[in-house]
N, C-alpha and C positions, 0 to 999 in steps of 0.2 A: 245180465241180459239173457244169457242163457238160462239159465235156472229160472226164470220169470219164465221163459216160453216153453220148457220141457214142462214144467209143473202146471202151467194154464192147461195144456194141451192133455198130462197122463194124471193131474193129481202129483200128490205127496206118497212115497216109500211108504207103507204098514209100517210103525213102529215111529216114526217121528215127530218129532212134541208140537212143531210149527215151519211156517215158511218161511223164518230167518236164514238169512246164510247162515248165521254161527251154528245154525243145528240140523245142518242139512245132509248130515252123515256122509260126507266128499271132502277129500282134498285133492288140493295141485302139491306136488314136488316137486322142484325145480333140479336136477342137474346141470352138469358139464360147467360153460363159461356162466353160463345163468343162475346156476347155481352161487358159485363161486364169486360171484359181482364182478366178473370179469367178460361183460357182452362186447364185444366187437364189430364195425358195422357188418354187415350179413353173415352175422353169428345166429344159427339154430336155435331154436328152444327147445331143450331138451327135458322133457317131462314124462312124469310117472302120478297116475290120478288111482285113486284110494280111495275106498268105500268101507260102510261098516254093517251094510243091513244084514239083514236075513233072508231066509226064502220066506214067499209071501205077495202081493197084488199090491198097486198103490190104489187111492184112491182118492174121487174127491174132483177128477179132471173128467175131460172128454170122453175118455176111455181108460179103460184098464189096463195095465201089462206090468207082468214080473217087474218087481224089486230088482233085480240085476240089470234087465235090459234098459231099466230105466236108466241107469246110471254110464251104462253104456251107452245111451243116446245123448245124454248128459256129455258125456267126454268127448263124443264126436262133433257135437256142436260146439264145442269148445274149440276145438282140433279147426273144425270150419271157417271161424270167426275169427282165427289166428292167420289162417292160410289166404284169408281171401286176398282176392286177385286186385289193385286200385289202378289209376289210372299212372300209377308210379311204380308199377311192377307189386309183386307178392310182397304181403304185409310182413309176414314172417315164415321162416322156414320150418316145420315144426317135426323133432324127431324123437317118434317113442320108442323108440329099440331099447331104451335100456328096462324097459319094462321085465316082470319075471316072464321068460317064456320067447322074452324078444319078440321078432314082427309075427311070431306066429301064438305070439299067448294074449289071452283077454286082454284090451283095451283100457280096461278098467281093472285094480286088483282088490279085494277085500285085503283087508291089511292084518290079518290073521294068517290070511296064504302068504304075503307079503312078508312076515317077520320070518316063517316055516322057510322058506324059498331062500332068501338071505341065511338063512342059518345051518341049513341043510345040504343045499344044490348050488348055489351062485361060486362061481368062479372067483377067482381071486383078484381079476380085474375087475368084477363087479363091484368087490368092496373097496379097490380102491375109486373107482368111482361112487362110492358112496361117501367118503372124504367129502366131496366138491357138492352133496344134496343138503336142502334146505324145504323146507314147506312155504311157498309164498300165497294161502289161502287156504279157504274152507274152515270147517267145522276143527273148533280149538278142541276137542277129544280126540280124533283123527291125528292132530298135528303133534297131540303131547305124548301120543301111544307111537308114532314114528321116531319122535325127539326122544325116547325110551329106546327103542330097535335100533336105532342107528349109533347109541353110546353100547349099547351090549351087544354089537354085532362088531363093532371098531375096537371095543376094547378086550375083545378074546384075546387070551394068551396063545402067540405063535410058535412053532420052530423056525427060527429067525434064518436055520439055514434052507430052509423046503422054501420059505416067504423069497427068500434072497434070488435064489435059482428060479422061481414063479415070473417073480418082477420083470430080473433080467430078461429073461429069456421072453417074457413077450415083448419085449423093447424090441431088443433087435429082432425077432419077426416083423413086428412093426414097421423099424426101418430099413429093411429087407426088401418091403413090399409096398412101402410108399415113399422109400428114395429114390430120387432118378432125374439124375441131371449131369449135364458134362462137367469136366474137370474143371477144377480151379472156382468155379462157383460155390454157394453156402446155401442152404437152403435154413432158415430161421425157424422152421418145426423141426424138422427130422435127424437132421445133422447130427453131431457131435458134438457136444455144448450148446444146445438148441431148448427153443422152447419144452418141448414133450421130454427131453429128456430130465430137465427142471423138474418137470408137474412128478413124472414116475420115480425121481429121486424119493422129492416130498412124501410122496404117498406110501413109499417103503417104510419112508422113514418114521412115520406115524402109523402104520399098522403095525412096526413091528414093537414100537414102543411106546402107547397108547395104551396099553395094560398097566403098565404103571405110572404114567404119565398122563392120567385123562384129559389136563387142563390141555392140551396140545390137537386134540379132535373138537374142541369146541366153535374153531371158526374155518370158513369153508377157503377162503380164498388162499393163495399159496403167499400173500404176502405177509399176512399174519399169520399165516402156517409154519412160513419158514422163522419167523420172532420168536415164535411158541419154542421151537424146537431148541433152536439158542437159547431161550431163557429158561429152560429145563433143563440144557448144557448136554443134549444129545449132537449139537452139532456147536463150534465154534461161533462167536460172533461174527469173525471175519467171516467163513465160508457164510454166513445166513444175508450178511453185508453183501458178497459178489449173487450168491442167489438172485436175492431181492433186485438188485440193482440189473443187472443181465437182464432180469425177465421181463423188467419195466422198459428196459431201452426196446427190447426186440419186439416187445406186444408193439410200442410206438409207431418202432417200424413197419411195422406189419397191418397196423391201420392206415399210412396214409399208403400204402402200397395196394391195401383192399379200395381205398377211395380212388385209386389210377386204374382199376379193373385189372392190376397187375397180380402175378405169382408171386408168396413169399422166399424169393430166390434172389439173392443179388452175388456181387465181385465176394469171393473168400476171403479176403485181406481185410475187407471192413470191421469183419468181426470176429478176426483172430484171435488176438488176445485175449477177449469174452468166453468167446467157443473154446478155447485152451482151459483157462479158468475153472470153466464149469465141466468138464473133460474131466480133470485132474479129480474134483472131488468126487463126482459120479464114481470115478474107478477105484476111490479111496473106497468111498463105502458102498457100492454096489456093484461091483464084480465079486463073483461069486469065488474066486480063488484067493478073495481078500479077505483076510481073519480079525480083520479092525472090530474094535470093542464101539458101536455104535453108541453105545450109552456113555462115553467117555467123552467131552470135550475134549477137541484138539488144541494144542495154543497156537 
């Protein structure tokens, strides 16, 4: 629908073959839970939109205007039609921050700056949230030149101990800065043994061994993340078993707690043993004063 009404209104980009979507030189990227096939109810869409033109006029519409701005009008009318307001509250929540540049860079990115940017300048949280991205539309050239960027940005070879110290250490900033709650409670993101700390284990644990391990960067969600990693015998069956298992109970919880307009905060006790669990392997292999051979199954 949008692309119907941008392109009646500006014309077609210079350089494009037809009005088909499939050649409309745009995609969508999906991040975070969206990425990942892990939406929750008033879970964000967190997206990254990708173009391929050049400089140049469209033509063929109402009016003229640059190739780029087009595309940026394109993604905000998208952004629009996401956001609108129903008579059931906001359709969806929609967050482009993980764009190159953040809320302060183009809306839209050419996917030439996009690979540069990823490769050069993004943070090491960026790549791990490039883990969790998947393209869900547009123009199949756009999607197979990200499906490219995104194996040869994951499968750089790291210093496992700079990567280790990176990770760490934005976790607990993390939950430095969004724990906070009285004693004896659990908070089911933030915690110790907690969701996030699950997702930054995963994400460690496939940046840092995704260079020789590609088959393990191929799927976005942590539940086949974490199978990948076991069946490549970077992590034990058992530890991928309480993984998997942990992260399934506490998402659970954590949806019908979203459907009570409740916080994900309940009693400590509920999920000791869990939080313990997942505690223990975290600080196996991601504390930084641990010299554990990640690529070694444990038994």
């Amino acid at each position: 629908m949008s692309w119907n009404i941008v392109t009646q209104k500006y014309g077609l980009p210079s350089g494009l073959e037809g009005k088909t979507i499939d050649k409309c030189g745009f995609a969508i990227v999906a991040y975070g839970k969206v990425g990942g096939l892990e939406m929750g109810y008033k879970s964000d869409l967190d997206l990254v939109f990708l173009h391929q033109t050049e400089p140049g006029m469209t033509r063929g519409g109402e009016r003229s205007i640059d190739n780029i701005r087009f595309y940026s009008n394109l993604g905000q009318r998208i952004i629009n039609a996401l956001t609108i307001h129903t008579a059931a509250g906001t359709l969806y929540g929609a967050d482009m921050r993980l764009r190159p540049g953040g809320s302060s860079g183009m809306i839209v990115s050419h996917i030439e700056s996009f690979e540069d940017y990823l490769e050069n300048e993004a943070w090491t949280w960026e790549h791990q949230a490039l883990i969790r991205a998947r393209p869900i539309t547009g123009d199949p050239g756009i999607i197979s030149q990200f499906n490219r960027i995104r194996e040869k940005v994951l499968g750089k070879e790291r210093d496992p101990k700079v990567l280790k110290t990176q990770v760490h250490d934005m976790r607990e900033r993390m939950r430095k800065e969004r724990l906070n709650h009285e004693s004896g409670l659990f908070d089911l993101k933030q915690d110790r043994g907690g969701i996030v700390d699950i997702e930054f284990l995963i994400q460690y644990l496939v940046l840092k061994n995704a260079h020789g391990f590609p088959d393990i960067m191929v799927w976005t969600d942590n539940i086949r993340l974490a199978e990948s990693l076991s069946l490549e015998g970077i992590i034990s069956g058992h530890e991928s078993q309480i993984l998997q298992e942990v992260y399934v109970s506490m998402r659970q919880v954590m949806h019908r707690l979203t459907l009570q307009e409740k916080k994900p905060i309940l009693p400590g006790n509920r999920f000791l043993d869990m939080a313990k669990a997942v505690a223990e392997i975290y600080d196996i292999r991601l504390q930084p004063d641990n010299e554990i051979d990640d690529e070694t199954t444990q038994a």
